[in-house]
TORSENU-594284 format. One record per residue (C-alpha): residue in one letter; x, z, y. Coordinates in steps of 0.05 Angstrom, whole numbers, plus 32768, in hexadecimal, padded with zeros to 4 digits. Layout:
N
+------+------+------+------+
: code :   xx :   zz :   yy :
+------+------+------+------+
:    A :    X :    Z :    Y :
...
+------+------+------+------+
end
This chain:
208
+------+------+------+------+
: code :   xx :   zz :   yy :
+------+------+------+------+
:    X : 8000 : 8000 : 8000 :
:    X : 8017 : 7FEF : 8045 :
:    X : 801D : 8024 : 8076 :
:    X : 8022 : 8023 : 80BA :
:    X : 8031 : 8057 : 80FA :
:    X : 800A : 805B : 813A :
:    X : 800E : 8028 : 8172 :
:    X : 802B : 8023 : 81AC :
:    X : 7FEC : 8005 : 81D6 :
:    X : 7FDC : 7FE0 : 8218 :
:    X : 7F94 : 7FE7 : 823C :
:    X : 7F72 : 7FA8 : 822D :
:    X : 7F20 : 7F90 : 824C :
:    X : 7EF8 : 7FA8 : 821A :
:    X : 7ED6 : 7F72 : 81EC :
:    X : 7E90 : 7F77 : 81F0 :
:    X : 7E7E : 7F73 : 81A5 :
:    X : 7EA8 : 7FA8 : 8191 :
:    X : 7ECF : 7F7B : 8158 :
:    X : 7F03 : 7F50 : 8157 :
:    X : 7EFD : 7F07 : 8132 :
:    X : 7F36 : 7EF1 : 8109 :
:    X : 7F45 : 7EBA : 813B :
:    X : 7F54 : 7EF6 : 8173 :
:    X : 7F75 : 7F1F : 8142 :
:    X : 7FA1 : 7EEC : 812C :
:    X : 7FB6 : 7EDF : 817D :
:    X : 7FBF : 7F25 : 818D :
:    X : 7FF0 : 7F2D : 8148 :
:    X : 801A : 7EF1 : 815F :
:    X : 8017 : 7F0C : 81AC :
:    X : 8038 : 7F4C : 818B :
:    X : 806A : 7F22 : 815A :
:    X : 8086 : 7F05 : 819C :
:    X : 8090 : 7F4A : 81BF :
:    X : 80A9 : 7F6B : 817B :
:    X : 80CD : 7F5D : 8137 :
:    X : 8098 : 7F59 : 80F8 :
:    X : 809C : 7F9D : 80DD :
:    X : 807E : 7F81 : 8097 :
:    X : 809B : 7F3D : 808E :
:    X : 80C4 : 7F02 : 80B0 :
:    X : 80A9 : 7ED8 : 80EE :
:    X : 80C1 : 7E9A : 80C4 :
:    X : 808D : 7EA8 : 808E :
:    X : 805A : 7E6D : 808B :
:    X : 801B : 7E96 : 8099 :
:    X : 802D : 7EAB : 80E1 :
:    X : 8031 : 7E63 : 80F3 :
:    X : 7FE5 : 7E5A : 80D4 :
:    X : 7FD1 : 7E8A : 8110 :
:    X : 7FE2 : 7E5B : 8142 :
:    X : 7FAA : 7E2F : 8131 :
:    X : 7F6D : 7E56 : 814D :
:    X : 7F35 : 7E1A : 8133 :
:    X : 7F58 : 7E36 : 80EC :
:    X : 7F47 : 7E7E : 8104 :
:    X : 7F0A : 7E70 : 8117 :
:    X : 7EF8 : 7E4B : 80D2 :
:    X : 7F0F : 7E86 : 80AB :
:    X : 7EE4 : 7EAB : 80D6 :
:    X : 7EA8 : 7E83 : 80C1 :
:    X : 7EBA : 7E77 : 807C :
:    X : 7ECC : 7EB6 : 8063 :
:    X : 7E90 : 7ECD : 8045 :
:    X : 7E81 : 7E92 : 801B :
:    X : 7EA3 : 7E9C : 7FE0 :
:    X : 7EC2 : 7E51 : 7FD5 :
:    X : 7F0F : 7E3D : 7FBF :
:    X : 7F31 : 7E14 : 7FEA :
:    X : 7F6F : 7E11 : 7FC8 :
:    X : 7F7A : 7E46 : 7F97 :
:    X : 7F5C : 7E44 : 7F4C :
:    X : 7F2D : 7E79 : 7F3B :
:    X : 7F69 : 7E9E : 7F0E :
:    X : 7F96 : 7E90 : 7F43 :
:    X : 7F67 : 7EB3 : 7F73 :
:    X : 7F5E : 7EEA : 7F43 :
:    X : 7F9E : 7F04 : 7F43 :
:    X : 7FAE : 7EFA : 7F8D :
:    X : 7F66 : 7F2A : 7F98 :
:    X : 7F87 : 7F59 : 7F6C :
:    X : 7FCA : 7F58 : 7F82 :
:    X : 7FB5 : 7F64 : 7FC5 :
:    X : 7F82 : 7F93 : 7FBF :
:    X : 7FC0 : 7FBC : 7FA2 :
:    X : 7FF8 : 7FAC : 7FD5 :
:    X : 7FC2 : 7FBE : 8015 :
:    X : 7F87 : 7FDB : 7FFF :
:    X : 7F4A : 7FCA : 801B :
:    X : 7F62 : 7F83 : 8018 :
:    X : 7F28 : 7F6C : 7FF0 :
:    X : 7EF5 : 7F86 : 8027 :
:    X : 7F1E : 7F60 : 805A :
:    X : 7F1A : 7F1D : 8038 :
:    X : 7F63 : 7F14 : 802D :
:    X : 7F65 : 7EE8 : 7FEA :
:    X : 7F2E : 7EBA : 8012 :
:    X : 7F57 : 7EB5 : 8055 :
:    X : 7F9C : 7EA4 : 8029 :
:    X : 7F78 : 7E6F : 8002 :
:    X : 7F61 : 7E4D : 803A :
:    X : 7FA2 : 7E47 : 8066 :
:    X : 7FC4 : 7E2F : 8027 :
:    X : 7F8D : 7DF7 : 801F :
:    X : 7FAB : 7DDF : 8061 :
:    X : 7FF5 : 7DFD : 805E :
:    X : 8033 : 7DC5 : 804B :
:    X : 803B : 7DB6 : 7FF7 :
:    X : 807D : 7DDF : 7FF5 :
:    X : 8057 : 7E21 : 800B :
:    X : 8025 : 7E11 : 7FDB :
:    X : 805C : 7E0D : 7FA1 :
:    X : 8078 : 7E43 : 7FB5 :
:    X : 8037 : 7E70 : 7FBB :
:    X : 8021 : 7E59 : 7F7F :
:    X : 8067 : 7E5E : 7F5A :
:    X : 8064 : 7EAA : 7F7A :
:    X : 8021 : 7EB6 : 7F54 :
:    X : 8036 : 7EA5 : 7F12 :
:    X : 8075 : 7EC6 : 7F12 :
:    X : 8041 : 7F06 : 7F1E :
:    X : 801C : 7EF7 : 7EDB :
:    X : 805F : 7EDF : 7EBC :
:    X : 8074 : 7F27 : 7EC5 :
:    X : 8029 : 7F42 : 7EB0 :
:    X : 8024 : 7F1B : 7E75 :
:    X : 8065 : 7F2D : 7E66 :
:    X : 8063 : 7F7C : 7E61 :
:    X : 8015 : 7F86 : 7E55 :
:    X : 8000 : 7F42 : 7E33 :
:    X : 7FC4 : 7F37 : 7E63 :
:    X : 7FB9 : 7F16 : 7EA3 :
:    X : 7FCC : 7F3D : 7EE5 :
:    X : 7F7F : 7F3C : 7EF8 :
:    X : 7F75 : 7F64 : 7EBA :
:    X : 7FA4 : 7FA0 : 7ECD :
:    X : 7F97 : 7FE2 : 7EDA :
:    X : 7FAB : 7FFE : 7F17 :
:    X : 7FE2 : 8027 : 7EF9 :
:    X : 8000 : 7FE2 : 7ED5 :
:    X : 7FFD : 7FB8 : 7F1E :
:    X : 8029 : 7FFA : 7F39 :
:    X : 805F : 7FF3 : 7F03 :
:    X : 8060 : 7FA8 : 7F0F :
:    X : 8062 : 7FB1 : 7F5E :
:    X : 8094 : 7FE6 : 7F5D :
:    X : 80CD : 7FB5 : 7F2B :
:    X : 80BF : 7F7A : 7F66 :
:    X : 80C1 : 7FA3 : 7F9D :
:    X : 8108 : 7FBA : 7F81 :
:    X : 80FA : 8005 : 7F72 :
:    X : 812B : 7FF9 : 7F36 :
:    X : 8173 : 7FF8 : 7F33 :
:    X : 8193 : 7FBC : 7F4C :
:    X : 81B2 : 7FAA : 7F03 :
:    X : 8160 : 7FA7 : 7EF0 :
:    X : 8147 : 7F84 : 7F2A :
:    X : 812F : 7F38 : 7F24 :
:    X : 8145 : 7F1C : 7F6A :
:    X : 8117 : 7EDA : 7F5B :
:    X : 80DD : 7F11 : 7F4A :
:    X : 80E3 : 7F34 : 7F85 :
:    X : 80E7 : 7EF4 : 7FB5 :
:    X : 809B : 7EEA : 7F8D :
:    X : 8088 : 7F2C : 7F9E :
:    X : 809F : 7F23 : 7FE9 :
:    X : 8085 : 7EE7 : 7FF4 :
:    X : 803B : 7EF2 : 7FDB :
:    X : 803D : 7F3B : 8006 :
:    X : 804E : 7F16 : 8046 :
:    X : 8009 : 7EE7 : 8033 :
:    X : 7FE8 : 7F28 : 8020 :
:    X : 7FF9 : 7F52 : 8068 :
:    X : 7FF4 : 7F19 : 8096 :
:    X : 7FAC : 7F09 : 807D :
:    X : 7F99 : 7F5D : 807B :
:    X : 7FB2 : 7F66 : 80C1 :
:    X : 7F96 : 7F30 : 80E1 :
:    X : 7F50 : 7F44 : 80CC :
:    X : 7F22 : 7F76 : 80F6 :
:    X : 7F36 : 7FAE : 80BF :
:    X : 7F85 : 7F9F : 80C0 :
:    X : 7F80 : 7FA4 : 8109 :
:    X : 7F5A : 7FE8 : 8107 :
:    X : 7F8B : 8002 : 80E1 :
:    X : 7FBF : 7FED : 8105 :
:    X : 7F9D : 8012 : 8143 :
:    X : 7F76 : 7FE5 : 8169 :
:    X : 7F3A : 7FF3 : 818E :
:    X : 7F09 : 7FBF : 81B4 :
:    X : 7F29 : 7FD8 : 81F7 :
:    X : 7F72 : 7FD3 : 81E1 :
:    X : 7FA7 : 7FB0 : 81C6 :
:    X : 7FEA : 7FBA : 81A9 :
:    X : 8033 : 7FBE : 81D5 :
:    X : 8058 : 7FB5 : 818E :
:    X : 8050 : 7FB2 : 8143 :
:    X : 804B : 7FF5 : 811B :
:    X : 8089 : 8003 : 80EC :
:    X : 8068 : 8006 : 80A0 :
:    X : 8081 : 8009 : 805C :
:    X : 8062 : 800D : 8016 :
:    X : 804A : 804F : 7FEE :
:    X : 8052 : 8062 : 7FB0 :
:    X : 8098 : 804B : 7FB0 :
:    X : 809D : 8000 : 7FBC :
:    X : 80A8 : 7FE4 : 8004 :
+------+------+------+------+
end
């Protein structure tokens, strides 16, 4: 799980609905990426560049309740629910395997590989130590997994190509959690402010 400290904030007008859409979240995330280093992830990673395109916002915004694939199969999305569900909880509430499938219906073919490449290296290691799927884990079994990518072993029983998996799917998983109404409240926002910097965070339960 992904934690984070309080906020540094600036006064901001007030928005008169009380929310925050995904296409304003996304601006004010990339308004604090420019004043602040990511304290979860790398700038370079292709979903910040996804919330530059505010038409894309806005049509996760609309879409997000519907239920359809854009890209993903339904195992495919199976696992990602599960996986991130387990790295930030409440991930499944916020939409996040629905958000990630749609930006990589419209992201370039190499992310695509490699997103997809990063799921089945997940169920390669599932399959591998509990013969089932990674959908099909219990909570304790996603832990062990996510504690040997995150590299909460020794170095000699790490699995560098494992871990760049791992990293890569969690920087999908926090970008699409944070830049939805309940990522943002957790981060500290309120309708009449708005962040000076990121929050430090790190995992619990051992992996980070």
């Amino acid at each position: 799980m992904l934690k984070t400290n309080s906020l540094p904030i600036l006064q901001e007008e007030p928005n008169a609905s009380g929310k925050v859409s995904r296409r304003e979240a996304a601006r004010k995330l990339l308004a604090g990426m420019a004043a602040s280093t990511l304290p979860w992830g790398a700038a370079s990673h292709p979903i910040w560049k996804h919330f530059e395109d505010e038409h894309l916002m806005e049509r996760a915004e609309a879409t997000a309740a519907e239920g359809k694939l854009h890209y993903l199969n339904a195992e495919q999305f199976a696992l990602l629910t599960t996986l991130a569900e387990a790295i930030v909880p409440g991930s499944t509430k916020s939409n996040v395997a629905n958000f990630v499938d749609l930006l990589l219906s419209v992201d370039q073919k190499k992310h695509q590989k490699e997103f997809v490449s990063s799921l089945a290296r997940m169920e390669k290691e599932s399959t591998s130590q509990y013969a089932k799927t990674f959908s099909a884990l219990t909570a304790k079994e996603v832990n062990t997994i996510l504690e040997a990518a995150s590299g909460a072993y020794p170095a000699e029983k790490s699995d560098p190509e494992f871990r760049a998996a791992f990293e890569n799917l969690k920087e999908w998983v926090s970008g699409a959690f944070y830049s939805s109404e309940m990522g943002m409240r957790e981060l500290g926002w309120t309708p009449d402010r708005v962040f000076a910097e990121f929050p430090g965070c790190s995992h619990g339960e051992g992996h980070k």
